[in-house]
C-alpha positions as CSV (number, residue, x, y, z in Angstrom):
1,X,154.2,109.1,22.3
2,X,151.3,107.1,23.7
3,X,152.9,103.3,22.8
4,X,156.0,104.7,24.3
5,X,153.9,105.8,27.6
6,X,152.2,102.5,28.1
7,X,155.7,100.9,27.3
8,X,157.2,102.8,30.0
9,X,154.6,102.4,32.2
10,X,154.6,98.6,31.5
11,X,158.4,98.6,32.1
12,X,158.3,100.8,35.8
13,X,154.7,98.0,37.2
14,X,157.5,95.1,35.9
15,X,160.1,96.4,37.9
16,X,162.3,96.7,34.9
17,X,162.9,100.0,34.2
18,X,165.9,101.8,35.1
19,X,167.1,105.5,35.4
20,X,170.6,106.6,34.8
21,X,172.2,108.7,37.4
22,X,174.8,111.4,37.0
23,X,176.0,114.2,38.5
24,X,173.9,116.5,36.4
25,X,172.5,120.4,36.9
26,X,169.0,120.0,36.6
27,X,168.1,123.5,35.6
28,X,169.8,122.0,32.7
29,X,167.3,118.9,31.9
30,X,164.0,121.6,32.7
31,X,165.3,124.4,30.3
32,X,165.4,121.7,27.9
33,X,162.1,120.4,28.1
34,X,160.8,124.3,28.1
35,X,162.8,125.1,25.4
36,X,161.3,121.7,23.6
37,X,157.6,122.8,24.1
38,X,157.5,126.8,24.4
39,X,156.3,126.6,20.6
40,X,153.1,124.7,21.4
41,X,152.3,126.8,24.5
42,X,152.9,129.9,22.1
43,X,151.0,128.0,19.3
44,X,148.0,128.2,22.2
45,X,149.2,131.8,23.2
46,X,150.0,130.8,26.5
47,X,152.4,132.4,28.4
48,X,155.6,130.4,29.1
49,X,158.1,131.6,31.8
50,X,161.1,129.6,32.9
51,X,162.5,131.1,36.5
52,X,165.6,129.0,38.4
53,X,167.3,130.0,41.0
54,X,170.7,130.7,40.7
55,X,173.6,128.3,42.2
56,X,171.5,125.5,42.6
57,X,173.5,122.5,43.1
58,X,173.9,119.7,40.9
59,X,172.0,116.1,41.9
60,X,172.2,112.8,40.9
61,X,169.9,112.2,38.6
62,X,169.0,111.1,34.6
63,X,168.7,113.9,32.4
64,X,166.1,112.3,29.8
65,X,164.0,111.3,33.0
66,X,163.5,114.8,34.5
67,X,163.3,116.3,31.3
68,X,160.5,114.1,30.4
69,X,158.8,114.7,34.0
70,X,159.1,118.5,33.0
71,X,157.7,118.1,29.3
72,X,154.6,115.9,30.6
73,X,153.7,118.6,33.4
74,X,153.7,121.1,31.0
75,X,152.1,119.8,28.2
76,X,149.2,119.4,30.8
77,X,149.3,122.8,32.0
78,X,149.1,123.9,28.1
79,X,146.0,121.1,28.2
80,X,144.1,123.0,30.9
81,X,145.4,126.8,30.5
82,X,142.9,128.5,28.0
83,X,144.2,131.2,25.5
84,X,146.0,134.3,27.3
85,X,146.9,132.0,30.4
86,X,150.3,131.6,31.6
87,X,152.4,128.9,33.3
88,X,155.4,129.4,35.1
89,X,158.2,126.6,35.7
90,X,160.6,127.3,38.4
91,X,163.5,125.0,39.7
92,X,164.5,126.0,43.7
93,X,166.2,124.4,46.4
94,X,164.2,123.9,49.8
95,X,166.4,122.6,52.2
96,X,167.7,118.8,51.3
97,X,165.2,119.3,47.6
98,X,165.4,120.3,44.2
99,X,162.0,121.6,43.4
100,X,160.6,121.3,40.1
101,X,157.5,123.7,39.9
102,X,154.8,124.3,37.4
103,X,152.0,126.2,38.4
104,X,149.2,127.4,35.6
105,X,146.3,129.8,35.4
106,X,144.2,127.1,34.4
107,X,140.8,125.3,34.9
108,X,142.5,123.8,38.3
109,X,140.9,120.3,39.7
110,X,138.2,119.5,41.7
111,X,138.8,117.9,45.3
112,X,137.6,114.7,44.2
113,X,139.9,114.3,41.3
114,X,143.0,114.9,43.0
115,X,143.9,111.9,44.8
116,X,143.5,109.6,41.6
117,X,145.4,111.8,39.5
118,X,148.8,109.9,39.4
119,X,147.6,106.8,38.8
120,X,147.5,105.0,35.3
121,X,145.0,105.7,33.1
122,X,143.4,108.5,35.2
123,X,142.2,111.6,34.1
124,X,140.5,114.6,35.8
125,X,136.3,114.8,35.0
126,X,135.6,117.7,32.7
127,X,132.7,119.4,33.7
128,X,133.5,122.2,31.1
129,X,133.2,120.4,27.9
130,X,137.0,120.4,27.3
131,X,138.0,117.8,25.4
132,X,140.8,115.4,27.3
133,X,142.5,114.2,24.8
134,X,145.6,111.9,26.5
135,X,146.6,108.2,28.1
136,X,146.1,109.6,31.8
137,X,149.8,108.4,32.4
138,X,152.0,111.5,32.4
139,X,151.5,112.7,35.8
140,X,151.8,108.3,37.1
141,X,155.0,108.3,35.1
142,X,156.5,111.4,36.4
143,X,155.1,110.1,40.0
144,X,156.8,107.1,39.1
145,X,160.2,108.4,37.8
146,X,160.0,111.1,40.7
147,X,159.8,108.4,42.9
148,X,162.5,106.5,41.2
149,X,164.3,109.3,41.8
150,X,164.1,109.3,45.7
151,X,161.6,111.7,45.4
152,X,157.8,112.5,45.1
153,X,155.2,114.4,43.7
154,X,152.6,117.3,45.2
155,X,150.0,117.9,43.2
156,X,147.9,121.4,44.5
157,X,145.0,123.2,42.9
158,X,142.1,125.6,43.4
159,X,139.2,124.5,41.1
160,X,138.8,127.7,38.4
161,X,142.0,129.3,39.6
162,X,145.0,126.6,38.9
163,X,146.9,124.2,39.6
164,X,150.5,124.1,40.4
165,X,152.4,120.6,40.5
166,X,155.6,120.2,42.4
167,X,158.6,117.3,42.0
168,X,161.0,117.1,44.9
169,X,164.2,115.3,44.3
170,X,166.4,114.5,46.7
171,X,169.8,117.0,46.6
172,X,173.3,114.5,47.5
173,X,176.7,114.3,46.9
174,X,177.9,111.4,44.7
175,X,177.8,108.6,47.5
176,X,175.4,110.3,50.3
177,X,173.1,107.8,49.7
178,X,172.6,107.4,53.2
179,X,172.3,111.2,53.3
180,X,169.4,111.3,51.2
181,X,166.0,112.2,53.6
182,X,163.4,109.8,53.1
183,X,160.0,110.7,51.2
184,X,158.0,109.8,54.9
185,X,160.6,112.1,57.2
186,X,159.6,114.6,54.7
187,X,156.2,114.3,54.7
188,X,155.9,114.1,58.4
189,X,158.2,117.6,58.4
190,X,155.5,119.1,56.4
C-alpha cells in the first residue's frame, strides 16, 4: 500500500495520472470502501455507521478513485478514534455537490497542523504518545484525486473532540462541463 501511495503520488506531481469518468452513483463507490474496512474499525471496536441520503444523483466520476478517497479517510479516522469511538460516513447533496463526509470522535488536530495536512509526507504532531504509523499521503492523494475530480477537500477539527473531513465533488450531467461551479466561486460562496 505504501509503494502504491508514493507511485500514485509520483504519477499525480508528473502530471500523468488519470481518473476514469462515468456516470456512476457514488453512494455506490463509499459503501464499498465501508464495506471493505468495517472489519478493521470493528477489529479496534470502533463504531462504523454508513448514512446517504436517498436519491442522490449520479456524477461523473471513477469508482476506484472515490472509493479509495473514502477508504484513506477512514482508515485515518480508525488511526485517531480510540476504542469505543465512532465514525460516521455520510454521502449528501448541497446544492451543485456531492458531499463525502467522515467525521470521528477522535483525538482531533491542533490549529497548527491543519493547514499542512494535505500535503505529501505530512503528518499531524502527536502530543499523546500515539504512534503514527503511515506515508502522510492519504489525505494529499484524496486532495489530489478530489481535486482531479473538480472538487476539493475541507478538512475541520476541534482538538480532543474530532475531526470531520469533507470531499465535494462537483454534481453534472454527462456534458455540463461548463455547468460544473468552480472550486474558487465556491469558496467565495462560503
Amino acid at each position: 500500500d505504501m509503494i502504491n501511495d508514493i507511485l500514485d503520488m509520483a504519477k499525480i506531481e508528473a502530471g500523468k495520472m488519470q481518473i476514469s469518468r462515468r456516470l456512476i452513483d457514488p453512494s455506490d463507490a463509499v459503501d464499498s470502501a465501508v464495506r471493505l474496512i468495517r472489519r478493521r474499525a470493528s477489529d479496534k471496536k470502533v463504531t462504523l455507521s454508513f448514512d446517504p441520503d436517498d436519491d442522490l444523483p449520479e456524477i461523473q466520476g471513477d469508482h476506484l478513485a472515490i472509493k479509495q478517497m473514502t477508504l484513506n479517510l477512514i482508515s485515518n479516522a480508525i488511526k485517531f478514534t480510540d476504542e469505543g469511538g465512532r465514525i460516521m460516513v455520510a454521502v449528501t447533496r448541497e446544492d451543485a455537490w456531492i458531499v463525502i463526509r467522515v467525521t470521528d470522535t477522535g483525538v482531533g488536530i491542533s490549529p497548527e497542523d491543519l493547514p499542512r495536512l494535505a500535503q505529501p509526507f505530512e503528518q499531524a504532531s502527536s502530543n499523546d504518545g500515539r504512534n503514527l504509523k503511515g506515508t502522510g499521503l492519504g489525505l494529499a492523494l484524496t486532495k489530489s484525486f478530489a481535486e482531479m475530480h473538480g472538487g476539493r477537500l475541507a478538512i475541520e477539527s476541534t482538538l480532543g473532540e474530532g475531526t470531520t473531513v469533507s470531499i465535494f465533488l462537483p454534481v453534472s450531467s454527462p456534458g455540463d462541463a461548463d455547468a460544473e461551479p468552480s472550486i474558487q466561486e465556491t469558496e467565495a460562496a462560503e
